[in-house]
N, C-alpha and C positions, 0 to 999 in steps of 0.2 A: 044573652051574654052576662056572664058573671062578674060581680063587680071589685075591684082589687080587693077589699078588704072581706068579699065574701069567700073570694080563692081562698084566703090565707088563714081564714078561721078554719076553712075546709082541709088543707093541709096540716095545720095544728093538730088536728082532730086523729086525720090519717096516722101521724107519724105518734100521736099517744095511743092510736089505738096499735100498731105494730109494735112497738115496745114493749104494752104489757100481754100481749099473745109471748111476745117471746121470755119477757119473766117469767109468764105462766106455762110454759114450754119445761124452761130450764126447773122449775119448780116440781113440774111434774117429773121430770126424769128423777130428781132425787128420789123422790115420791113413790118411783115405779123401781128404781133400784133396789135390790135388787129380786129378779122374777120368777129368778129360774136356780137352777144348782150353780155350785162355785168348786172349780177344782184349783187345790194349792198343788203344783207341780214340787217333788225334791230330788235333789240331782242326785242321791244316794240310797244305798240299797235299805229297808226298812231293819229298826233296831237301832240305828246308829242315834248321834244328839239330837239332829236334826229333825227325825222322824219323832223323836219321843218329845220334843218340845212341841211341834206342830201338834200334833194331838191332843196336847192340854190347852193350845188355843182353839185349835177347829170345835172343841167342843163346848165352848161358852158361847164362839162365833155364831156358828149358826142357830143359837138363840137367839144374839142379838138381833142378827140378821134374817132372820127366820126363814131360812133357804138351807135347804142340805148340803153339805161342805163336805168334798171328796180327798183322799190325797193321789197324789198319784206317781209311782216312781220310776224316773228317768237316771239312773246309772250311768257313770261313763264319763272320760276325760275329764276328770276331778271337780265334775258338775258342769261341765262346759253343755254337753246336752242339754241337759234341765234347762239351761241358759238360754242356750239358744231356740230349743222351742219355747219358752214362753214370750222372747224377742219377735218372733216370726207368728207371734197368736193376734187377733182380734183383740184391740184393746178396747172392750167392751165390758172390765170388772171382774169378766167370767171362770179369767184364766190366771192366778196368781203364782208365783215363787216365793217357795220358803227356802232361805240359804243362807249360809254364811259369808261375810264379807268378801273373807279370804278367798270365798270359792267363785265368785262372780266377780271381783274385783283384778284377784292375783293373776291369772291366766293371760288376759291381755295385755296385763302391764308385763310380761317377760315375751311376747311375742313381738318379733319386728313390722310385722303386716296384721296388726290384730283382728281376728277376725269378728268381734264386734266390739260396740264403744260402750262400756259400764254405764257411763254416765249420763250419753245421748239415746242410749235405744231400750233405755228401762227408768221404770216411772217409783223412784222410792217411796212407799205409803207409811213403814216406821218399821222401825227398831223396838225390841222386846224383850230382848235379853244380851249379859253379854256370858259368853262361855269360853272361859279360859284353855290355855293349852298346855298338856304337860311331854314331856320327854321320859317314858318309862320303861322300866326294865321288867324282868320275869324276877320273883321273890328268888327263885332257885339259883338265879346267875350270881356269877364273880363279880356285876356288876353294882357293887354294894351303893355307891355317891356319884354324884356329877363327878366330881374330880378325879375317883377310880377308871369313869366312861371315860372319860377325854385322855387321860394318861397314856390308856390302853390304846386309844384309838390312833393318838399322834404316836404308839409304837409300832402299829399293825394298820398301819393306813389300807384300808379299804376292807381289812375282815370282819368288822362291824357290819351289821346292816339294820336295816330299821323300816319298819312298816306305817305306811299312811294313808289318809282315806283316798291319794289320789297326787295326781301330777300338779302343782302350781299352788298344793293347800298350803297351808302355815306351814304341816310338818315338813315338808319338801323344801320350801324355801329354807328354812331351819338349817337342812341338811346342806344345802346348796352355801348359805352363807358361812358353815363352818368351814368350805373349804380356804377360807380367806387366814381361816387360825392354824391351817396344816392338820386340823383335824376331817380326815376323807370318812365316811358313815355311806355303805352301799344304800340306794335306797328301793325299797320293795312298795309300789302303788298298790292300792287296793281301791275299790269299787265303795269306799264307805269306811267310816269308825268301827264299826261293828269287825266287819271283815279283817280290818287291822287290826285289832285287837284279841281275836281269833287265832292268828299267827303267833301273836306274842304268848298266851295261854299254852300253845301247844309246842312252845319253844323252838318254832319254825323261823324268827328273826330273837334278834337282839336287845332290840328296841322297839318302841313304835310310840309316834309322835302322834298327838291322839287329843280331842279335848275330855273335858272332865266324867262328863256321865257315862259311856261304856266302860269307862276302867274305873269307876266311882265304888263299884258291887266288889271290885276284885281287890281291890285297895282296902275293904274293909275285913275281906276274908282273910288279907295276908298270900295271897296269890301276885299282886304284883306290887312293883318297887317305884312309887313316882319320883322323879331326881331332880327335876327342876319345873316351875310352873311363871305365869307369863302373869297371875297377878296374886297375891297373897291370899290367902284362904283363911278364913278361922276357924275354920272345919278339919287343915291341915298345916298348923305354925311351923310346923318343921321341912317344910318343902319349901325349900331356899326359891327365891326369884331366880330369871335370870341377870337382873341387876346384880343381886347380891354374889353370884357365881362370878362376876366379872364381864357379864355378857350385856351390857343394858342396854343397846340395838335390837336387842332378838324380843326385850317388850312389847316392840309393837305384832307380833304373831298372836295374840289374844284374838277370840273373833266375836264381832257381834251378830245375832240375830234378824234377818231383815226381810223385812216382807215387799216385795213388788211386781209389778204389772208392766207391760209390754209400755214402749211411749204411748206419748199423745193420748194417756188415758183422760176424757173427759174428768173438767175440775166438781163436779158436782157428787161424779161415782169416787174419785180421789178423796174427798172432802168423807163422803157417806162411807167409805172405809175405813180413813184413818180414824174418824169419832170409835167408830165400832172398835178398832184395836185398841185406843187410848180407855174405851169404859170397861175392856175387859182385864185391861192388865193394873187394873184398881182393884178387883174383887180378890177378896184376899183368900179366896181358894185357891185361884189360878199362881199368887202371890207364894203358895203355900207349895202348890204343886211342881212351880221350877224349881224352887229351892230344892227342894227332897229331892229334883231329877238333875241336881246340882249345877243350876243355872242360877245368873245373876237377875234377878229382876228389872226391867227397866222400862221404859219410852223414850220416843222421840216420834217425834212427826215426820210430812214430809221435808219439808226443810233444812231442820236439822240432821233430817237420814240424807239429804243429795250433800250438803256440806261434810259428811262425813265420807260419803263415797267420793266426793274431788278430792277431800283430803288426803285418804289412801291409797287412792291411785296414783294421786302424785309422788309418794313418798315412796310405795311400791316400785314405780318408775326409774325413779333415781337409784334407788338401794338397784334393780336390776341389774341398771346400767353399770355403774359402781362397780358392782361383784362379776359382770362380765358374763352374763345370762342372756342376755339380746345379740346372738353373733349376728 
């Protein structure tokens, strides 16, 4: 028979030795993170921001991380796909999204029965860039200014129309809250930036509400006409805000960059990722390389990226409701 004070040494002992197996458990996953390839899912068709921004991370990434990084593209329902397969993946590190705010964020904030929760069923690892959004015309059009657009539009309600990467993006909502100013803009979804922007080149729409790098080449050529942008550029002083047009609600359409993984991604592969994005969007190549591909450079971690995502959802939300987009 054991005697009380030899139980309890013995116990002691037990529950130090179960501890540190499991530190050293948790230790090695880091450790063992990651083992295999990593594929970043994008909800749009290849060519568009999206695509050319990933690319200049996946390829520092998978140095860091020293595993080959795939992309892979999911098209469709203005990235609600992409969305939702990487919601219904293994959250095991292996399966990431690259998207923008607007396109993960906006969709269920205008749905009455959302069919999933932003906020609940994906794990934000960080923010990397932001990419502004412009409202632009073809060089060839009558449509010289913002204020020639909107003139025209509140005389001809609905001949306008205007191409976007998709249902529920920035530009779409765009379109949606002008009808609060009696300015009606048809609008034309597209499968991607890219694809929008293709439209507008070939003077198949009007407009197309777009962010900055697909129409960045043709803006230089003198091929298209930017009218209005969602944050000031110094690359382009003359492209009025839309504060400055009279529109300072439509600000918040800018999007940012976001990387994330399915829920309940384990904290060690969360942690062992977001270090990996935060050391790469330091090296001043990659620094060098959004900018030319005309993105904002930035971070934010996890925290700061789920604070950001309650915050636009909510705000999302409300403007919905408001404008009368949730029947």
């Amino acid at each position: 028979m054991y005697s009380r004070n030899f139980q309890r040494i013995l116990y002691e002992a037990m529950a130090i030795l179960f501890f540190a197996t499991v530190a050293g458990y948790a230790t090695a996953q880091v450790k063992e993170y990651p083992e295999k390839q990593i594929e970043i899912i994008i909800g749009f068709s290849p060519g568009g921001p999206i695509d050319v921004s990933t690319r200049i991370l996946a390829e520092e990434l998978k140095k860091e991380l020293k595993v080959p990084i795939i992309l892979g593209y999911k098209p469709g329902s203005g990235g609600a796909v992409a969305n939702l397969s990487v919601i219904h993946s293994k959250p095991d590190g292996y399966t990431l999204l690259s998207q923008f705010d607007s396109s993960f964020i906006n969709l269920p904030a205008m749905e009455k029965t959302p069919t999933y929760d932003p906020i609940n069923d994906l794990t934000p690892i960080a923010i990397c860039a932001i990419n502004p959004s412009f409202l632009t015309a073809n060089s060839s059009s009558k449509l010289t200014s913002f204020d020639v657009m909107v003139n025209f539009a509140k005389e001809n309600p609905g001949k306008l129309n205007c191409s976007t990467s998709g249902i529920a993006t920035s530009g779409h909502l765009t379109l949606e809250l002008f009808k609060n100013y009696g300015i009606r803009i048809t609008h034309i979804p597209c499968k991607g930036a890219a694809p929008a922007v293709i439209e507008l080149l070939g003077n198949h729409v009007d407009l197309a509400g777009t962010a900055l790098p697909p129409i960045a080449p043709h803006i230089r050529s003198g091929q298209l006409r930017p009218l209005v942008v969602t944050t000031k550029l110094k690359q382009l002083p003359e492209v009025p805000t839309w504060a400055e047009v009279g529109f300072p609600e439509f600000m918040i359409f800018g999007s940012r960059l976001e990387f994330l993984a399915p829920a309940n991604l384990p904290k060690p592969i969360l942690t062992r990722l977001s270090a990996a994005f935060e050391k790469v969007m330091q090296l001043p190549s990659v620094v060098e390389a959004m900018e030319k591909a005309s993105f904002i450079p930035t971070y934010m971690g996890p925290e700061e990226s789920r604070e950001m995502v309650i915050k636009q959802y909510k705000t999302i939300k409300e403007l919905a409701k408001t404008a009368g987009f949730i029947k």
